[in-house]
C-alpha positions in Angstrom: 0.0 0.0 0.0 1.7 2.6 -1.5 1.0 6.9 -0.1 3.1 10.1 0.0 4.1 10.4 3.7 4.8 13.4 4.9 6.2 14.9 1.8 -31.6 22.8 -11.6 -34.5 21.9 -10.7 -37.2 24.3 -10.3 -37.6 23.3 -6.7 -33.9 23.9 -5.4 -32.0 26.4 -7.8 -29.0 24.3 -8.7 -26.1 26.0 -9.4 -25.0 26.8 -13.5 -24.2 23.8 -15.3 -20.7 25.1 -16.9 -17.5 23.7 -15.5 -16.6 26.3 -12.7 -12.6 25.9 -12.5 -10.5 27.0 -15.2 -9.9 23.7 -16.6 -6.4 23.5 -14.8 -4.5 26.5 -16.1 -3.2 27.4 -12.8 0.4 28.1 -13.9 1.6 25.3 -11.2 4.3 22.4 -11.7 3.1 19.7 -9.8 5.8 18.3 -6.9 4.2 14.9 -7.6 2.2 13.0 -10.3 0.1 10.1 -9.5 -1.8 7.8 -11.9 -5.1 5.9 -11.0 -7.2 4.0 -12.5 -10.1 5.7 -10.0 -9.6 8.7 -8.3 -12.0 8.7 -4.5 -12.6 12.5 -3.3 -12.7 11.9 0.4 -11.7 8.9 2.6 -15.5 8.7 4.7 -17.2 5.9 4.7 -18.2 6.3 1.5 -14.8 6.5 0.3 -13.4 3.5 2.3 -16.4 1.3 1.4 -16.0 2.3 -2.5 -11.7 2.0 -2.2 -12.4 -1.4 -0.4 -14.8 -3.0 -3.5 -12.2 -1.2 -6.3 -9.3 -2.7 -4.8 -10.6 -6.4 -4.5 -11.4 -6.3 -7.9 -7.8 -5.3 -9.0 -8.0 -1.6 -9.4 -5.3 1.2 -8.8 -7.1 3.3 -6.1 -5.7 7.0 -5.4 -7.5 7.9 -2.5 -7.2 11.7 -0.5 -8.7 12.9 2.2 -8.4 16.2 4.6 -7.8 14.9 7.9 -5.4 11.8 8.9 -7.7 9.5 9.4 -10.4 7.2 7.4 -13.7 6.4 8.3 -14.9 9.7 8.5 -18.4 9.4 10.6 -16.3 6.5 12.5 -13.7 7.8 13.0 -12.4 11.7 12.3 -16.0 13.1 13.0 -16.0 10.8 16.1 -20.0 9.8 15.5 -18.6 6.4 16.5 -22.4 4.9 17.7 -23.6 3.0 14.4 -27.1 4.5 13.8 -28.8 0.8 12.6 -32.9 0.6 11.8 -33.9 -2.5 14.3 -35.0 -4.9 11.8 -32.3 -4.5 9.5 -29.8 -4.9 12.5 -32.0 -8.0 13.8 -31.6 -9.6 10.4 -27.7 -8.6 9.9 -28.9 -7.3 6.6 -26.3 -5.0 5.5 -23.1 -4.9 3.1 -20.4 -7.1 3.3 -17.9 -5.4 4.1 -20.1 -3.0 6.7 -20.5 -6.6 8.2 -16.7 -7.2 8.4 -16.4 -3.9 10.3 -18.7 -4.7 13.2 -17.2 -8.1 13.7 -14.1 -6.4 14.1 -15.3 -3.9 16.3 -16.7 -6.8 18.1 -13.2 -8.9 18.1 -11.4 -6.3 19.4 -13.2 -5.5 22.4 -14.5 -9.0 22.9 -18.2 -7.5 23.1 -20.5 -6.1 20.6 -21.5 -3.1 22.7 -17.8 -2.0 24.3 -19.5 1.6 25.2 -22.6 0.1 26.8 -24.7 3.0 24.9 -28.2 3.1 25.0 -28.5 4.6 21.3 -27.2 1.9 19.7 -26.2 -1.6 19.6 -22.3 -0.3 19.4 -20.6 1.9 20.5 -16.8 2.7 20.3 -13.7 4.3 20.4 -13.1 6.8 17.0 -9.5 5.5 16.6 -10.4 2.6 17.0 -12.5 2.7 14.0 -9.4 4.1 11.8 -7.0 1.1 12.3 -9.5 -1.4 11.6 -11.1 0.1 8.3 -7.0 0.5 7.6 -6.3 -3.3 8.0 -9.8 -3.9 6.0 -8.4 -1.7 2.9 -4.9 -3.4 3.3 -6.5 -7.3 3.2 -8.9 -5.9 0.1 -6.2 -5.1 -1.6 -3.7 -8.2 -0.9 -7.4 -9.9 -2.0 -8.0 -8.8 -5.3 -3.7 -7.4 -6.1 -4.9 -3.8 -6.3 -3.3 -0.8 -5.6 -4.4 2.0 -2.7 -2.6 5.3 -2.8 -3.2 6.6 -0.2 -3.0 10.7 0.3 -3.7 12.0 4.0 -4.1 15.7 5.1 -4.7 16.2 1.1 -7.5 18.2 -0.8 -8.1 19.1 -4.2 -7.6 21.9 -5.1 -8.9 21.9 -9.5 -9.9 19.8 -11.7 -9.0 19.5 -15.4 -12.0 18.6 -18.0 -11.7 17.4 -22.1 -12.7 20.4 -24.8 -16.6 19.6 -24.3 -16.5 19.7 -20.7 -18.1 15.9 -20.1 -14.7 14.6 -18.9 -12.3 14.6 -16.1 -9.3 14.3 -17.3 -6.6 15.4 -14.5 -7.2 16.9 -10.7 -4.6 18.8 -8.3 -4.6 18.2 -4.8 -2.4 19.8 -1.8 -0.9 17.1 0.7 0.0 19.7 4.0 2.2 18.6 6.6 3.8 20.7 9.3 6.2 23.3 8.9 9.8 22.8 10.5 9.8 24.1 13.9 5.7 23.6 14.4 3.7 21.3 16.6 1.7 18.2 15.1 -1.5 17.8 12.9 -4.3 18.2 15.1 -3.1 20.8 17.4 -5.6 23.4 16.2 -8.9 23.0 15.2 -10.4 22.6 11.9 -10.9 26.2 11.5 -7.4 27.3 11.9 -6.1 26.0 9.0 -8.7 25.0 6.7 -8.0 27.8 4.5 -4.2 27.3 4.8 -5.2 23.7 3.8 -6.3 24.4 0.0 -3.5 27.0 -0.6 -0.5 25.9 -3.2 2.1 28.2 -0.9 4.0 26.7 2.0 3.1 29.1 5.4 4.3 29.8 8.8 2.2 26.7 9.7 2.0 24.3 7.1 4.4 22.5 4.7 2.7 22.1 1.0 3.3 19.0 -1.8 1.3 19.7 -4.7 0.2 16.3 -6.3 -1.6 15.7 -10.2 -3.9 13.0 -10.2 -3.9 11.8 -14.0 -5.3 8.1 -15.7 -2.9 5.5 -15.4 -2.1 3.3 -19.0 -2.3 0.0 -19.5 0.9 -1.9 -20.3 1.0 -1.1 -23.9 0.6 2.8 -22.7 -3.1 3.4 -24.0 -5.8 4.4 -22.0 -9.1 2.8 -20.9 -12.4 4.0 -23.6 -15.1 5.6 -23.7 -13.2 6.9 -19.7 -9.2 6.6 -19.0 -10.6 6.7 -15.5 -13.6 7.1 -13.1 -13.4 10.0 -10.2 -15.7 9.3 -7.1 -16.9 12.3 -5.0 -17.0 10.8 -1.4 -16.1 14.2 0.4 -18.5 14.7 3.3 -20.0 18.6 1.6 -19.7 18.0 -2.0 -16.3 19.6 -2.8 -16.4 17.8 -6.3 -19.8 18.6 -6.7 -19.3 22.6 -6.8 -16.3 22.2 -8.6 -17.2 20.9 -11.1 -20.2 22.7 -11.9 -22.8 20.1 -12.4 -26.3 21.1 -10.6 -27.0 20.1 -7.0 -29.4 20.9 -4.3 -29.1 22.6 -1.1 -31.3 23.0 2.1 -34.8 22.6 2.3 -36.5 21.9 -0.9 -39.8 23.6 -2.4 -43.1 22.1 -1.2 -44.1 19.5 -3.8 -46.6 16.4 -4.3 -42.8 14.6 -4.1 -42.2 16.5 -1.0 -44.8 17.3 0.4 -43.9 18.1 3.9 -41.5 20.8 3.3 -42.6 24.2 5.3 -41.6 26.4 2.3 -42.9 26.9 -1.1 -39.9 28.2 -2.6 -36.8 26.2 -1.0 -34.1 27.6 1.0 -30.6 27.4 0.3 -29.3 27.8 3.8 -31.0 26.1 6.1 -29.4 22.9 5.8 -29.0 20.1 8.9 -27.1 20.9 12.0 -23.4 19.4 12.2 -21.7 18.9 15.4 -18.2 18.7 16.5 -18.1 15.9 19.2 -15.9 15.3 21.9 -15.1 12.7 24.5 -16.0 13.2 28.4 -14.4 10.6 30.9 -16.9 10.5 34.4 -14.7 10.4 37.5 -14.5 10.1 40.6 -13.7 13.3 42.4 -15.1 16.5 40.7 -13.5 18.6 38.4 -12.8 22.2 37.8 -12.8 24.2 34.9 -12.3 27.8 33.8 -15.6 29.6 31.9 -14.2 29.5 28.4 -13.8 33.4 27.2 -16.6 32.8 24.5 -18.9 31.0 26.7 -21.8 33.6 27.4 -22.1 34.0 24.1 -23.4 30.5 23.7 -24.8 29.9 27.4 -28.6 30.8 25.8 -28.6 27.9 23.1 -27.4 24.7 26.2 -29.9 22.3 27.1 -31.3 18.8 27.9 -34.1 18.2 25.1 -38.1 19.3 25.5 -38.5 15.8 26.3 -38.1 16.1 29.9 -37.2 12.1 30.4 -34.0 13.2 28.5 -33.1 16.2 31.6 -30.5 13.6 33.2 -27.4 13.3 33.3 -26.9 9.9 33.5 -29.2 9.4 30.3 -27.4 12.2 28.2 -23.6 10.0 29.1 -24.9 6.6 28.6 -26.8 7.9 25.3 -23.3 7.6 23.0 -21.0 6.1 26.3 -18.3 5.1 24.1 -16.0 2.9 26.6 -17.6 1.1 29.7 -15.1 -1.4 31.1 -16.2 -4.7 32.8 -17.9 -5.2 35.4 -20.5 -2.7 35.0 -23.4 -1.9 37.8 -26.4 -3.8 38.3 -28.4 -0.3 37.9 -29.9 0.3 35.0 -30.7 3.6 32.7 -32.5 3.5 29.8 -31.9 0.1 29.7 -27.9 0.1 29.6 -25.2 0.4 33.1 -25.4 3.8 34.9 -22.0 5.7 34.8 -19.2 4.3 36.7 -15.9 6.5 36.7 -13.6 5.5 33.7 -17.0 5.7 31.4 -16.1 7.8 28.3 -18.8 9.1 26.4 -18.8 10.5 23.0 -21.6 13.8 23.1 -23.6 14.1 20.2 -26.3 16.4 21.9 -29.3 18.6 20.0 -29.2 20.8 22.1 -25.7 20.7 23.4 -23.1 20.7 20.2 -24.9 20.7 17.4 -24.8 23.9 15.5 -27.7 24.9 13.1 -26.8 28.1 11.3 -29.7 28.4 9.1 -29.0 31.8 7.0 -27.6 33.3 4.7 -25.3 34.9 7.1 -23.7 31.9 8.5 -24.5 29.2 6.5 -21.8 26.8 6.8 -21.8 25.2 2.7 -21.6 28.0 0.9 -24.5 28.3 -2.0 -23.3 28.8 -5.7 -23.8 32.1 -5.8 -22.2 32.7 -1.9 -18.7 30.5 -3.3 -18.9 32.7 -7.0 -19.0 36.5 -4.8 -16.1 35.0 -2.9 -13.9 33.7 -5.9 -13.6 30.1 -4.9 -14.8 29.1 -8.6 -12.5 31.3 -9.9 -9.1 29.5 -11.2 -7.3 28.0 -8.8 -9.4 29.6 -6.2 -11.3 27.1 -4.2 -10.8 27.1 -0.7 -12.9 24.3 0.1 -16.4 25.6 -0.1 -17.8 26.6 3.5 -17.6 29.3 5.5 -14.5 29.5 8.2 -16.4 31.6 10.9 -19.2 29.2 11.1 -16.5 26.0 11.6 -15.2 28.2 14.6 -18.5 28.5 16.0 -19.3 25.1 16.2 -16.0 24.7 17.7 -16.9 26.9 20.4 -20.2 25.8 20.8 -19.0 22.2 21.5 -16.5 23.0 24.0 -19.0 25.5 25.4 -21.6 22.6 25.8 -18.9 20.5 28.4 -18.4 23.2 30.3 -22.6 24.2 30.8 -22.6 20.1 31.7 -20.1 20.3 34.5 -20.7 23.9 35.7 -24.0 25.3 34.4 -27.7 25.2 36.1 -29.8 26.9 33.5 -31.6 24.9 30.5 -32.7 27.0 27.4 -35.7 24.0 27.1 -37.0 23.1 30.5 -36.3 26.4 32.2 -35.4 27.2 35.8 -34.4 24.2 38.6 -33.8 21.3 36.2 -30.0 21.7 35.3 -27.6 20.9 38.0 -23.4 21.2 38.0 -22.0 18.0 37.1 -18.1 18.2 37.8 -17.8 14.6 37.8 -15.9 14.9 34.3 -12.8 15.0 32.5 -12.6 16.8 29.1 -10.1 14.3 26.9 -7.9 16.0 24.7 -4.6 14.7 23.6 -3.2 12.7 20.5 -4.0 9.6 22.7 -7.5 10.7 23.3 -10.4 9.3 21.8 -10.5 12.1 18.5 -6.7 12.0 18.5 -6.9 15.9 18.8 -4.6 17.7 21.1 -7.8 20.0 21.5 -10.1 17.2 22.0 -12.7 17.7 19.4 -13.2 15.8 16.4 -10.9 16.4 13.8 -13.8 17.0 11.3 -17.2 18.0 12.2 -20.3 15.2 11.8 -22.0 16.7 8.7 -25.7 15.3 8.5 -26.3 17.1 5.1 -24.2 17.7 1.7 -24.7 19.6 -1.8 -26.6 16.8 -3.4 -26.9 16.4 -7.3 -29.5 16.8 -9.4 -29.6 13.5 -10.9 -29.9 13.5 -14.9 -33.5 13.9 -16.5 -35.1 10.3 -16.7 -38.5 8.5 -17.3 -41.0 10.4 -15.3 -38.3 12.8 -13.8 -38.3 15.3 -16.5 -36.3 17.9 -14.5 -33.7 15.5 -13.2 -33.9 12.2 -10.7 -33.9 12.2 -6.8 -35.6 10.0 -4.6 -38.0 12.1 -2.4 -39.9 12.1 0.3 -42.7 9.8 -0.8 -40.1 7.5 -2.0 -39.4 6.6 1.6 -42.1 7.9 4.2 -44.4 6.0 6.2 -46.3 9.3 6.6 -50.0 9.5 7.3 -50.4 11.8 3.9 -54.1 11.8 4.9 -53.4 14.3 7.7 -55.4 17.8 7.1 -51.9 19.9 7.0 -51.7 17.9 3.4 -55.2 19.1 2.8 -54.4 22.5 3.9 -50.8 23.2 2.2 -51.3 21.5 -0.7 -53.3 22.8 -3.8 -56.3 20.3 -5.0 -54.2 19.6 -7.8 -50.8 18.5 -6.0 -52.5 16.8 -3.4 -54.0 14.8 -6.1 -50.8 14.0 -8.0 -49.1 13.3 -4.2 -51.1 10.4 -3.8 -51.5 9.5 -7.9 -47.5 9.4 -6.5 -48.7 6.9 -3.4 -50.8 4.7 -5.4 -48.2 2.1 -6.1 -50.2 -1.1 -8.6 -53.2 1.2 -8.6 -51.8 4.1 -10.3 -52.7 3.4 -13.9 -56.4 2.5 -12.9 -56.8 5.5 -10.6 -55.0 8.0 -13.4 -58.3 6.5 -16.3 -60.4 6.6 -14.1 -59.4 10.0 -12.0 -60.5 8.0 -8.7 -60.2 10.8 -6.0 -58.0 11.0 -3.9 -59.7 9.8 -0.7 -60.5 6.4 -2.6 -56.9 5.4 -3.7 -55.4 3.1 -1.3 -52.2 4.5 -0.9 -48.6 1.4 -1.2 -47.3 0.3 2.2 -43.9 -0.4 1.0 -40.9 2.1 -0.2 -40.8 3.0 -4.1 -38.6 0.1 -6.0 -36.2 1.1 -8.2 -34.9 -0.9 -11.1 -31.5 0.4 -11.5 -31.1 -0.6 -7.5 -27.6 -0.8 -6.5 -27.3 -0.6 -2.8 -29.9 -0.3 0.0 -30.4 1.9 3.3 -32.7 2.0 5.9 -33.0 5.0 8.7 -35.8 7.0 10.3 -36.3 10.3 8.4 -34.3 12.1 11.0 -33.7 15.9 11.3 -31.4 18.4 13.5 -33.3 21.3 11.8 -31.5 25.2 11.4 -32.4 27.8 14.0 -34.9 30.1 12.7 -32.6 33.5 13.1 -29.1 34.7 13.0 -27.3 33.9 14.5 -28.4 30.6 15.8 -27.2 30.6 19.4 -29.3 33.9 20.1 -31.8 33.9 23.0 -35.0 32.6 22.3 -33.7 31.2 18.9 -36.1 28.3 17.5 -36.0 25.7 15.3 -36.8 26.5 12.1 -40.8 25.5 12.3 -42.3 23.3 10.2 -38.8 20.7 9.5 -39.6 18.5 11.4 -43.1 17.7 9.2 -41.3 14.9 7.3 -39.3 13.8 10.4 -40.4 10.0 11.1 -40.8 6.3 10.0 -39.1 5.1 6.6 -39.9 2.4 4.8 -36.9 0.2 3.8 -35.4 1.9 1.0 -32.8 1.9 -2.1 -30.2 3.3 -3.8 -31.0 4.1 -7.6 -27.7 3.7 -9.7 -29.4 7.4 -11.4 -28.7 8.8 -7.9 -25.2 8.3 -8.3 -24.4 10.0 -11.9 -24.5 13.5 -12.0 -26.0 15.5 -15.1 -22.6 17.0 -17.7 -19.9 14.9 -16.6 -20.0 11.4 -18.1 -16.6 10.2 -15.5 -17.8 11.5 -12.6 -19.7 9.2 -10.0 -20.9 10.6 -6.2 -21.1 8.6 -3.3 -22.6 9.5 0.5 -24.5 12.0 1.2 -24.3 13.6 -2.1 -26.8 11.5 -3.8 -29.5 13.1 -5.7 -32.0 13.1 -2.8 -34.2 15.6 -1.6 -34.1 17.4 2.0 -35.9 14.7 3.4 -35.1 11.8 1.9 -31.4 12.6 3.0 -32.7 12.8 6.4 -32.6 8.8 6.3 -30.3 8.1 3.5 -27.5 9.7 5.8 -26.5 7.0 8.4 -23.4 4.8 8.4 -24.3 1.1 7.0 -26.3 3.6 3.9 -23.2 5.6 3.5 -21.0 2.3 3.4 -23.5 0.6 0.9 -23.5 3.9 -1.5 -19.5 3.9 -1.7 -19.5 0.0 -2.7 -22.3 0.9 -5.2 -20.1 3.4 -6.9 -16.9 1.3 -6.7 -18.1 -1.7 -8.0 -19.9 0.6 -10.9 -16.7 2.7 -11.6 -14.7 -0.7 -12.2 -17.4 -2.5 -14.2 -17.2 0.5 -16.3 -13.7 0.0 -16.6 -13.8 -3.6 -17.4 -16.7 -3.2 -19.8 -15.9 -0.1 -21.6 -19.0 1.8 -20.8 -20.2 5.1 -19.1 -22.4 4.4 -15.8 -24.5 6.3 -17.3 -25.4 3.8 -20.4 -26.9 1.1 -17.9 -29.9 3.6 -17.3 -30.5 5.4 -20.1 -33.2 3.2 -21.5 -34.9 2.4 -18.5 -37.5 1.4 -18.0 -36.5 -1.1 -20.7 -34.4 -3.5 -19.5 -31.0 -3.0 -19.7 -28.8 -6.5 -19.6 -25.2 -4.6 -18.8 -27.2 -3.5 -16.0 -28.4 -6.5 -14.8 -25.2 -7.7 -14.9 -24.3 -4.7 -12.6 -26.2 -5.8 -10.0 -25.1 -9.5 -10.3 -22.1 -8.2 -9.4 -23.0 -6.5 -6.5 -25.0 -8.8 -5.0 -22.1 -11.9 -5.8 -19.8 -9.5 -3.7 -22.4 -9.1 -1.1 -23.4 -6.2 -1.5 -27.4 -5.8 -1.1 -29.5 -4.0 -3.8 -32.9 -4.9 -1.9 -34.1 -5.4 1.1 -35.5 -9.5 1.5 -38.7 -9.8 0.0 -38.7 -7.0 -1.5 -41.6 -7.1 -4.5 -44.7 -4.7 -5.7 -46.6 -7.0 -4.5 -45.5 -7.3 -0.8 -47.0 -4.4 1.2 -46.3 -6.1 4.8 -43.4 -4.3 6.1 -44.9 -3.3 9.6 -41.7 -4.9 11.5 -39.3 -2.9 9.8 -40.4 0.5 11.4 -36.9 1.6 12.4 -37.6 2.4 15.8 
């Protein structure tokens, strides 16, 4: 294993469609060139899961990411509590290689639940998480002789296209590493070098290697047809996706029969999910004391339990995402799981603790389109990563604020007066040996719930491009009078023409009403499946004013309309292939999905299944000498390449339905996710 050490739719106003770098004319020599048969944007779980399928089938895999660490939601953004649906975890119904990693989590620790959370079936240790995905890409590619090239605390920085724009044909990326005299990676916080990060000239703080990613040849020197390679966009915001200009969403999409729960009629660019910045909390013996962080007041309003007053405990807010509970544990019980013993480490991951919901245009953290074109990070060579610095910081503070409300603070911005107490029983971790492996002690990238997702390309019955929406996936009751009330006659008639799965036809000739068409009881099935995912529609919705931590702030009413029940669901090959760029595949969270369906189709075991999806698919194109986007152009035709597509998947072990999945079976009442 081979890496450079140390050296638009109406609804949601995508962005333009024209490539928005400058085709690579930067003036730069590269320190480095590297060739690859498949280029992965982002080492998540996305970009593991799709690396890990590439390499066992033989494929040269360049592979960067920003921090030092792979795994992303497992590891750098220390989320390390798998968020499972309870049916699908009964049944063990998940990828392959998502399989392989909780054994191992289980074979280290000797116990499937080392954390004794009460959230999930596992819990764990972030760094943990990083060594064993590691070994897992070093046996994949001693499996199938491929090649990872592997390119920590690196970015891209451009990308290079053909004359017409449909190809990429060459990307430059920064590898940082400290500058002489300066302390390690991950002594700072995200925010104090992120800019630094995506700039070609070495500074006071960091060392720069400038790499070009380019196809690699085949013996004989020639290059791979109709594509000399396949780039995969696995970054956890869509870096890929703005650069390279093909349309995506962003926030809250316009109020639709396909999404029919969305609280605006005209979308909204910023208010996008909340991301958090975890930490790690050790419960000890003797209490602790702290010093009021400088920042803190500014923050104090936002803190609290949850509305849900069971939540207003202490006990239940540590064991929620404990993350290390050694053996023996006490007889006494909390939400089902040990209460706190000292040594307990929990991971927070709070609502109303460290999540930060900017939800304006004024400190939205992904910058829009327009927001990244004002600030010249589309220019040439001008891309600094595509969110907004000052918002990074303040969910730094906010997190770090949150521990020190917990162990010294008795006020609650949701329950009010005489429900908080002190809790100095607690040890902030911090240190490279801590659980994030930051000598500040947060994660060393924030947990990011929501990305720039694509506008998928227009297809049979998606005229204005495919996503998969809301009524794709909702157990909704779409009877409710709010439908009634917020929908026209006309789009609450087409929402459930939409619902009325084998009855459609018959209820389109003879225009049944509405209140007569027996609605499906099962998710929409997809023909090009290549990958499934099953999660509660789930949000952490923006605050309602800038800036979000003001008193009195609210969430942003009406988001939480869609929040709920899913129905088991899929992945549609179409949500993978972007419109304009024929090489270009995306993996995670920026699917072409709508604001709620993204809600579910965000959760570990989905974003592990979407990365093999697009790494088995980027190889198969390869071997077959086809663009992905050929095996769904005709549907819904059948299409025999792919067919053979999702063979493949499913001979690997990789899911592309859920068991028993058919039009004809509408009994899915156990597989409500909670």
């Amino acid at each position: 294993m081979q890496a450079i050490a140390q050296t638009t739719s109406p609804d949601e106003a995508p962005v333009d469609g024209a490539p928005s770098t400058g085709n690579g004319d930067l003036g730069i020599t590269p320190d480095v060139i590297e060739e690859c048969e498949i280029l992965i944007v982002g080492g998540g779980i996305s970009g593991v899961s799709a690396a890990y399928e590439a390499l066992k089938m033989g494929r040269t895999v360049c592979m960067t990411e920003l921090t030092d660490w792979v795994g992303g939601q497992l590891s750098s953004q220390g989320t390390s509590a798998l968020d499972e649906a309870r049916m699908q975890r009964q049944l063990l119904y998940f990828a392959a290689g998502y399989l392989d990693f909780r054994q191992r989590i289980q074979d280290k620790y000797g116990i499937r639940n080392p954390g004794d959370c009460w959230v999930s079936a596992t819990c764990f240790i972030p760094g943990d998480a990083h060594n064993l995905l590691w070994e897992m890409l070093e046996e994949a590619e001693d499996e199938g002789d491929g090649e990872l090239r592997a390119f920590p605390s690196t970015v891209i920085k451009d990308l290079e296209f053909n004359a017409d724009g449909t190809i990429i044909t060459a990307a430059t990326a920064i590898q940082h590493t400290p500058a002489p005299d300066t302390p390690p990676l991950n002594t700072e916080p995200l925010s104090a070098f992120i800019e630094d990060a995506y700039r070609f000239e070495d500074s006071d703080r960091l060392s720069k290697t400038t790499i070009r990613f380019v196809p690699k040849p085949d013996e004989d020197g020639n290059l791979p047809n109709p594509s000399p390679w396949y780039v995969i966009e696995a970054t956890e915001t869509g870096e890929i996706v703005a650069l390279s200009g093909v349309p995506y969403r962003l926030g809250l999409d316009a109020r639709s029969p396909l999404n029919p729960s969305s609280p605006t009629e005209t979308g909204d660019l910023y208010c996008t999910q909340g991301f958090t910045y975890t930490f790690a909390m050790e419960r000890t013996a003797e209490p602790q004391v702290y010093e009021e962080p400088s920042f803190y007041q500014r923050y104090r309003p936002y803190y609290g339990y949850d509305p849900n007053p069971r939540l207003a405990d202490m006990d239940v807010v540590f064991t929620y995402r404990r993350i290390w509970s050694e053996l023996p544990r006490p007889e006494e019980r909390v939400f089902g799981v040990s209460v706190p013993k000292p040594g307990d480490i929990s991971m927070q991951n709070w609502v109303w603790g460290n999540d930060y919901r900017p939800g304006t245009s004024q400190d939205n953290l992904i910058l829009t389109h327009d927001q990244l074109d004002a600030a010249g990070q589309l220019d040439p060579g001008g891309w600094l990563g595509g969110l907004r610095t000052e918002t990074l910081q303040a969910g730094e503070e906010l997190a770090l604020g949150f521990f020190y409300w917990i162990v010294a603070d008795d006020t609650d911005s949701q329950l009010g007066e005489g429900v908080k107490e002190p809790h100095p029983n607690h040890r902030f971790l911090y240190g490279f040996d801590s659980p994030m492996g930051t000598e500040h002690g947060l994660s060393k990238y924030p947990y990011i719930r929501e990305s720039r997702r694509i506008v998928g390309r227009p297809a049979y019955g998606y005229p204005q491009g495919f996503a998969i929406n809301e009524i794709d996936i909702s157990w909704a009751d779409f009877r409710d009078e709010y439908y009634r009330e917020t929908l026209s006659p006309n789009a609450y008639r087409t929402l459930w023409l939409g619902l009325a799965g084998l009855d459609t036809t018959a209820a389109i000739l003879n225009e049944t009403p509405p209140d007569e068409i027996e609605r499906r009881t099962r998710a929409t099935i997809f023909p090009d499946s290549v990958g499934i995912a099953q999660y509660a529609i789930d949000f952490h919705p923006c605050m309602a004013d800038y800036p979000a931590e003001a008193p009195g702030n609210i969430e942003r009413p009406g988001v939480r309309q869609a929040h709920g029940r899913a129905y088991p669901g899929q992945i549609p090959l179409q949500a993978l292939i972007p419109q304009q760029i024929d090489n270009l595949l995306v993996a995670g969270k920026n699917i072409a999905a709508s604001y709620s369906a993204a809600a579910a189709y965000r959760v570990h075991s989905f974003e592990w299944s979407s990365g093999a999806a697009a790494g088995t698919t980027a190889s198969f194109a390869l071997s077959e000498g086809l663009f992905p986007y050929t095996l769904v152009d005709d549907l819904p035709r059948p299409e025999p390449e792919l067919l053979a597509l999702q063979q493949l998947l499913q001979a690997n072990g990789n899911p592309t339905a859920f068991p028993n999945t058919s039009i004809f079976n509408l009994d899915w009442e156990d597989w409500a996710p909670w």
